[in-house]
N, C-alpha and C positions, 0 to 999 in steps of 0.2 A: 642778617649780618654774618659773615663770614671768616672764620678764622685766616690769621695774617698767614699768606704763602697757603692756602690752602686751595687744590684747583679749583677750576671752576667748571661748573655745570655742562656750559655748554663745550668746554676742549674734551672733558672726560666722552660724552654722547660724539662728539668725532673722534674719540681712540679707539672707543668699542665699535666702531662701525655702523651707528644706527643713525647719525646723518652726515650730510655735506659739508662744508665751510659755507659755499652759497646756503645753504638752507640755515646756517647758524646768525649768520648778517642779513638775510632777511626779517628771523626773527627780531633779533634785534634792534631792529628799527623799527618793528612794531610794538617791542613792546616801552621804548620811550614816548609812542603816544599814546598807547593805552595803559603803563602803570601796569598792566596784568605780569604774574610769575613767569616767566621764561618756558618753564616746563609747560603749564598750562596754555602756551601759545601750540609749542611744537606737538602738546595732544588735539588741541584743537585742528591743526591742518593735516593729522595725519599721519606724520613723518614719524612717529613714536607713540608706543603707548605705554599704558599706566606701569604696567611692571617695569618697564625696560629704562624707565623713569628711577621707579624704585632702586634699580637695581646699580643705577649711575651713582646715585643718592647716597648709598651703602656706603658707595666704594667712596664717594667725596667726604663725608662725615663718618664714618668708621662705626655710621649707626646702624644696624639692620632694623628690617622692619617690626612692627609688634603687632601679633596678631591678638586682639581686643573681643574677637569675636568667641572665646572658648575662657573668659576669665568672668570669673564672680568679683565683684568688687564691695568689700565690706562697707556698709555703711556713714560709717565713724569713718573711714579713710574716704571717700565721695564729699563726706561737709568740708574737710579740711580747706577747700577751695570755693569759693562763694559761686552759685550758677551763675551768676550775669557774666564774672570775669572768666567763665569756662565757656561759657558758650561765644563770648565777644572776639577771646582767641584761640578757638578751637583746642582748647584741650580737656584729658579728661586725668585726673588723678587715679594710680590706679593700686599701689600698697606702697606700705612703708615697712624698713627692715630697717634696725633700730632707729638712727638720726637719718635715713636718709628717705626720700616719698621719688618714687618714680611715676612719671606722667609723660601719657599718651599724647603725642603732638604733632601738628601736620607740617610743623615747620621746628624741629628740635635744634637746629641753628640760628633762630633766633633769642639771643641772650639778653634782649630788654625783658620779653617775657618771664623766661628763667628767672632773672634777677629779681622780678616784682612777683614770681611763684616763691622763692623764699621768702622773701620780706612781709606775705600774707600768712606763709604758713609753720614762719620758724624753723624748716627743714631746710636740711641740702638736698637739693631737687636735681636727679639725675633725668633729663630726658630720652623718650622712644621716637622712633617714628613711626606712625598708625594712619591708616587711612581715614580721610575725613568721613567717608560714611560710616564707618566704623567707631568715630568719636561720637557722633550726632547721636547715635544708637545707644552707647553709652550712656550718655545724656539725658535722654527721654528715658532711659531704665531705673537711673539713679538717684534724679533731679525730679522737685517737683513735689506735690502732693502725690502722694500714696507709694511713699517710700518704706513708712510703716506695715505691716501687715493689715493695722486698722483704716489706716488711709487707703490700700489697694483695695482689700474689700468695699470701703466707701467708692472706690473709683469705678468699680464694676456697674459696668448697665446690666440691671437684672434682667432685662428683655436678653442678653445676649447669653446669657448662661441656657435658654433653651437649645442655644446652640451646642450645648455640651461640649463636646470632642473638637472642636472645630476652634474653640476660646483657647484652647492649648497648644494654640500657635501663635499667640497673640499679644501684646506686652504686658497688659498685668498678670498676666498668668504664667509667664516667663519671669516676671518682677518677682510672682510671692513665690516661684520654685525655689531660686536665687533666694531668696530671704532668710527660707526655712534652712536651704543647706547653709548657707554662710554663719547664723546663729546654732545651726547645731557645730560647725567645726571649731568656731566660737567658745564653747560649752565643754569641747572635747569631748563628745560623744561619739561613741562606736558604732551605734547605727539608727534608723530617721523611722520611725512607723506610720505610713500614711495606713489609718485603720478606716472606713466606712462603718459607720455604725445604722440604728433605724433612723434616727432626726440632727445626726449630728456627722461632723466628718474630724476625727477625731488626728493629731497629731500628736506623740509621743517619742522622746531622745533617749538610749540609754544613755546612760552617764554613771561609768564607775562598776559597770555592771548590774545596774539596776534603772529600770523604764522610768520616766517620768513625763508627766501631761504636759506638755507643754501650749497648747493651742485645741481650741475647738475652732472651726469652722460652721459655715449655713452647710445643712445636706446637698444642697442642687450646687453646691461648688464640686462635690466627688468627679462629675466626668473628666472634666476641665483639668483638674491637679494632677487627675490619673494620667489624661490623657498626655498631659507636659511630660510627668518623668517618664514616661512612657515613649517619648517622642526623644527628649534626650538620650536616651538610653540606647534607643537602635529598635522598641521593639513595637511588632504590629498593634497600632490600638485597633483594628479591628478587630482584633482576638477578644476574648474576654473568658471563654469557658474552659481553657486551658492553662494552666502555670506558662510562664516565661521566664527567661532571665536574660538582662543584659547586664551592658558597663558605660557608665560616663566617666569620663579626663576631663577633669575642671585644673583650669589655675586657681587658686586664692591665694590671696596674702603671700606673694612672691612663690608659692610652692605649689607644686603638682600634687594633687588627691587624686584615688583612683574610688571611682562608686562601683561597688557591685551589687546589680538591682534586679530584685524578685517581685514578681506580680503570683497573686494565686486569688482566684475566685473564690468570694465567699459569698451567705445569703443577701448580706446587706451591701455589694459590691466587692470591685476586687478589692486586694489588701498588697500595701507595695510596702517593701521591705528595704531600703540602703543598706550596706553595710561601708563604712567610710574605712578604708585604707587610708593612713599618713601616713608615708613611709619619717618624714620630719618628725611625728611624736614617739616614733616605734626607738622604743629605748634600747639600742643594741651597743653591748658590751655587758657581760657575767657579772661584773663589777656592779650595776644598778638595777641588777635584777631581784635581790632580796633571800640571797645565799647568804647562810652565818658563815665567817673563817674559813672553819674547819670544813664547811660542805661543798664551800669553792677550790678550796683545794685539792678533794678529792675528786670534784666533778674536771678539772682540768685535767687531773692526772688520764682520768677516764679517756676524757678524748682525744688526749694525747697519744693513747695508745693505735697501733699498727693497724691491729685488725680486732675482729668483734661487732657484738653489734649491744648496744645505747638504746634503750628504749624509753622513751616519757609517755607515764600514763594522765591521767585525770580526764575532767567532761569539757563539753563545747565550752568557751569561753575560760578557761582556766589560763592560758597566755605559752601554751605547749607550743606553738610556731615561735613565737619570741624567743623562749628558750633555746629551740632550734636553731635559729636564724643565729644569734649571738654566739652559739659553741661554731657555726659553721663560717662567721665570720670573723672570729680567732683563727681558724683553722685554712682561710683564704688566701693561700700566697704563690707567687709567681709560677713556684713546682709541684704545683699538687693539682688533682685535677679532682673537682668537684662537681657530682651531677645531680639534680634531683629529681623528681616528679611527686605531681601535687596536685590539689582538687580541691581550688585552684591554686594557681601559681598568686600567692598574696602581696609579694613583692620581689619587685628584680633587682637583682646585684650583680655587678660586674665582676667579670671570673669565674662565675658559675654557671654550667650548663642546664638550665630548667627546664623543663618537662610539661606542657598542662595536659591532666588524662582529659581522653576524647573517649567515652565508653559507646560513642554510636558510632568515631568509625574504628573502633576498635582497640584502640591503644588504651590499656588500664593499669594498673600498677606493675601485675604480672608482668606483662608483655613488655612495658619499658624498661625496667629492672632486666630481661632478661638482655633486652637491646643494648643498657650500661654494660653489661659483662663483654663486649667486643668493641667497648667504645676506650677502654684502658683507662679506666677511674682509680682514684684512692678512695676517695671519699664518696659514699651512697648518702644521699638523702630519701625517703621512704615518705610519703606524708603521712601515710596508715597502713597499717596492718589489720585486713579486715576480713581474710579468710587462706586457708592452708596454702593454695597453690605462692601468694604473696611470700606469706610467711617462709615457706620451705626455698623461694629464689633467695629471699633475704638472708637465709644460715647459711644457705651455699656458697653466697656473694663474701658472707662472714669467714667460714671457713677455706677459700680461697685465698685468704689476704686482705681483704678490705674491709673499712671500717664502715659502719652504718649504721646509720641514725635513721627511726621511724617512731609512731607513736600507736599508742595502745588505748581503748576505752574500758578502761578499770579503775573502781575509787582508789587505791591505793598500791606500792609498789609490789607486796609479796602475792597479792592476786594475777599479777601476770603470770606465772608459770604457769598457774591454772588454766587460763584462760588460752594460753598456747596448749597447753596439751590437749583441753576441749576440742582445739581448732584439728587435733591429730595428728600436731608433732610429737614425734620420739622425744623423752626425754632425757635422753645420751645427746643430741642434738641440741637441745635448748643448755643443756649446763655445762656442753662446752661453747659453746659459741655467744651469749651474752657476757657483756660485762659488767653489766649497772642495770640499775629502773630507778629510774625518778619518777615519784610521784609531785605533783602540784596541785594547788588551787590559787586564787589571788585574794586578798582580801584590801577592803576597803582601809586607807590612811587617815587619820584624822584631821584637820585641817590646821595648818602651821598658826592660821591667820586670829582662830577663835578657840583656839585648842589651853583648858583648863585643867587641874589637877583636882582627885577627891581622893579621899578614903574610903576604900570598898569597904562594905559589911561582911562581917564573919562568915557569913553563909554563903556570898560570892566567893571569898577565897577558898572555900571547900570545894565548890563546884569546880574550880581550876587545881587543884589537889594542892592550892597555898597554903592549907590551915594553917604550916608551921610558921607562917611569917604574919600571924595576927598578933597586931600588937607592938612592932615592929617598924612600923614607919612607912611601911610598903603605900604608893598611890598609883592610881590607874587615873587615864587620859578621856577626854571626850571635847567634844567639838560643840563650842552652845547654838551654832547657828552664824550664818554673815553673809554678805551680797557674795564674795567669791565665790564661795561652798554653795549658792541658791540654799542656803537655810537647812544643809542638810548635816553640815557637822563633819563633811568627808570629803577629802580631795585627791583625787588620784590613788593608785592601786601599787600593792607589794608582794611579789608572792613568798608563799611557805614553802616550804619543801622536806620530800622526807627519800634521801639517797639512798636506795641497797647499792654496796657494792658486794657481786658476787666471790662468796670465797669458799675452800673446800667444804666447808661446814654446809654452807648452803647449797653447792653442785650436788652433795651427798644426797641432800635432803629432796633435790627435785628428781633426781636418780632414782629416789620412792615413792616418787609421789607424793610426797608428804601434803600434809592441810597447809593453809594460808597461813592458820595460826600456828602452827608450827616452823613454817619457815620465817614468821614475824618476829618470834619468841631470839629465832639464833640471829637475825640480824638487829634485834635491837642489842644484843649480846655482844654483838661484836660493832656495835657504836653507831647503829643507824637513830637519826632522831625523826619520831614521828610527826604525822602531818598536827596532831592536836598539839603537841609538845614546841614546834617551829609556832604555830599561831599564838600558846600559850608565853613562848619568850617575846613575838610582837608587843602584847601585852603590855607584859614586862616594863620591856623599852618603850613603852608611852606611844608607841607608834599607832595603834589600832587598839578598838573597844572590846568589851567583855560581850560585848552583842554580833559584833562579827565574828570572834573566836567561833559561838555556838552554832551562827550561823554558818560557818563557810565550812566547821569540820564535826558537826551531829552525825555524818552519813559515816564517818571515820574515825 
């Protein structure tokens, strides 16, 4: 069916030049006797083919095509539409973003269909147009028994798993890749652990910053799973005795994920490691990152300033890119020119110039950082500072005029100076040319959904230096458990923080040398709040447990 005044197929394929008027009146009288599609006649004889089809198609319905072949489609959005009625009209259901379910269809101009896709599935149903073997494919992936993990394993011919390597190109083994990652992004999990163990093939999500089992597997499935993300990914499954690393771009659920994927050999096979990029969960803006007031205000002022350099320390997984990313996307506007380099580049933004170091053909921090300086930046983004020659481009860069941002691997903020002078910087150079360290970690939230009030014991509040508020009224939070949380009491992450800003007291003090705990001494003096003290006010505010505080700041 065709929208009123909309052209039609065959005048559009003679604007663009890809047939005749005679070859359009031909058509067309064959296909009054045969019922068949219009297009489907003109590919059949020749005179056009499938793209050039598509491409009529675009321009008559304003629909482009969808390419089906590079998207996971979550489960719960595949029932939404009954198989018989998906396969009878060729469509395939493929996410929903709030009320509305988009589906894959080989005819998106017809609106009988549409109208009875809502009417089955309650949604406003915006249509694609996808190529029908592209739906079919769909179909057989999503439909059917062994949609579950327990159903593909039941689906598996165990004669074919001696084929190992060779099943990971194959549908079920494509079905339970797609399974595992859709329920881990599902989960919000940060990264996917395909482990091998001696009798089992073990699967585990972190979630929240902490691993958890999610699935075992049979042993004699390792080749096969390996061998799939290994296949998605770009990399040689006949390697096996060497690390690798690729990347897969998946669609889900209307958004682009980006995987980055490590293999490394171990005794009981290899070990493949996801780490799931969403740029959609990546919380940017200072605002929801978990700065009290008074620490947002001073961290603005910070990068507000001209020139200098911003260092954040803490370990892997503390959310030091986020932080970065959020000051550099405040800082992202029409006149200012922004460059980074990183290892890797974790996500791209527009307006910024990125960097990914290439340490085999040469380009490393050094080296790109020196390339920023004749490139006429403001703004340096750094990913690390991980040895002198970096360090000493990066004060230069500081002391020229420009501001920069990098990060440091030290528990806490008055350890960096140390840590830069070890590296053998001058300390006339580091206390003039920083202006801050942030220290970070992240700690686990309690869950909105199952989250209860108690009375700590006496003994607890000593441990947090409350004793004076026993007695007093004071309650602390915990989470009992719920299907949201998987039963663990915690949902989602906040971080601490603990700000130095540099000021003469402290310039003085790294001019000496001074100990860590001496330069801790004057900036807690001069109003820095500690990383125990930030976890200790969470607390407080019911936000997070008495088990996380110890946890996430005992090293601090």
């Amino acid at each position: 069916m065709a929208n009123i005044g909309q052209k039609k197929i065959g005048d559009i394929l003679i604007e663009l030049g890809l047939i005749t008027q005679a070859q359009l009146k031909e058509a067309l009288q064959e296909q009054k006797l045969t019922g068949d599609k219009l297009g489907n006649i003109l590919i059949t004889k020749g005179w056009i083919k499938q793209d050039q089809l598509e491409r009529a198609l675009t321009i008559q319905t304003g629909i482009a095509k969808f390419n089906l072949s590079n998207y996971i489609i979550e489960p719960d959005v595949a029932n939404l539409v009954p198989e018989d009625f998906a396969r009878k009209y060729k469509v395939m259901p493929v996410f929903v973003i709030e009320n509305k379910l988009t589906v894959a269809m080989v005819d998106p101009n017809n609106f009988f269909i549409v109208d009875e896709l809502q009417k089955i599935t309650r949604l406003d149903v915006e249509p694609v147009l996808a190529e029908e073997l592209d739906i079919k494919n769909a179909q057989e992936q999503y439909y059917g028994e062994g949609v579950s993990l327990e159903g593909i394993i039941t689906s598996i011919d165990k004669g074919k798993l001696l084929e190992g390597e060779k099943l990971g190109e194959e549908a079920p083994m494509i079905k339970l890749a797609n399974l595992l990652i859709a329920q881990a992004v599902q989960k919000k999990a940060s990264d996917i652990h395909i482990e091998p163990e001696e009798k089992l093939l073990n699967v585990r999500y972190r979630i929240d910053g902490k691993l958890h089992k999610e699935h075992s597997l049979p042993k004699d499935f390792s080749p096969a799973v390996i061998s799939r993300f290994k296949i998605m990914s770009g990399l040689d499954i006949a390697e096996k005795r060497l690390p690798q690393d690729g990347r897969i771009l998946m669609r889900l659920g209307g958004k682009e994920i980006d995987f980055r994927v490590s293999t490394c050999p171990t005794v009981h096979g290899e070990n493949v490691v996801l780490r799931i990029l969403d740029k959609s969960g990546l919380l940017l803006g200072l605002e929801s990152l978990g700065f009290s007031p008074a620490e947002l205000v001073t961290f603005k002022e910070l990068i507000s300033s001209p020139y200098g350099i911003i260092l954040v320390t803490g370990p892997t997984g503390s959310g030091k890119t986020t932080t970065l990313y959020s000051a550099l996307q405040m800082l992202n506007k029409e006149d200012v020119n922004i460059m980074t380099v990183e290892d890797p580049v974790e996500y791209e933004f527009t307006g910024m110039r990125q960097v990914h170091v290439n340490v085999k053909a040469g380009l490393t921090f050094a080296s790109a950082l020196r390339s920023f300086l004749r490139q006429d930046p403001n703004i340096i983004m750094v990913g690390e500072i991980r040895d002198r020659e970096t360090a000493e481009i990066a004060i230069q860069a500081a002391l020229t005029g420009h501001l920069v941002f990098s990060t440091l691997h030290t528990n806490d903020a008055p350890t960096a100076f140390n840590r830069l002078i070890d590296m053998g910087i001058e300390p006339f150079l580091i206390s003039s040319s920083i202006l801050g360290i942030l220290a970070q970690r992240l700690v686990r939230k309690i869950c909105d959904r199952c989250k209860e009030f108690y009375t700590p014991a006496n003994e607890m509040l000593t441990v947090f230096g409350l004793q004076d508020k026993a007695g007093k009224g004071i309650k602390f939070s915990r989470g009992k458990g719920c299907q949201l949380c998987n039963q663990t009491g915690y949902k989602g992450r906040i971080g601490i923080y603990e700000l130095l800003k540099v000021n003469p007291n402290i310039q003085e003090l790294v001019l000496k040398k001074s100990s860590a705990d001496d330069v801790r001494v004057a900036a807690i003096n001069g109003g820095m709040n500690t990383l125990r003290q930030a976890a200790i006010d969470k607390l407080i505010a019911g936000v997070t447990t008495p088990e996380e505080v110890i946890r996430v700041t005992l090293e601090v």
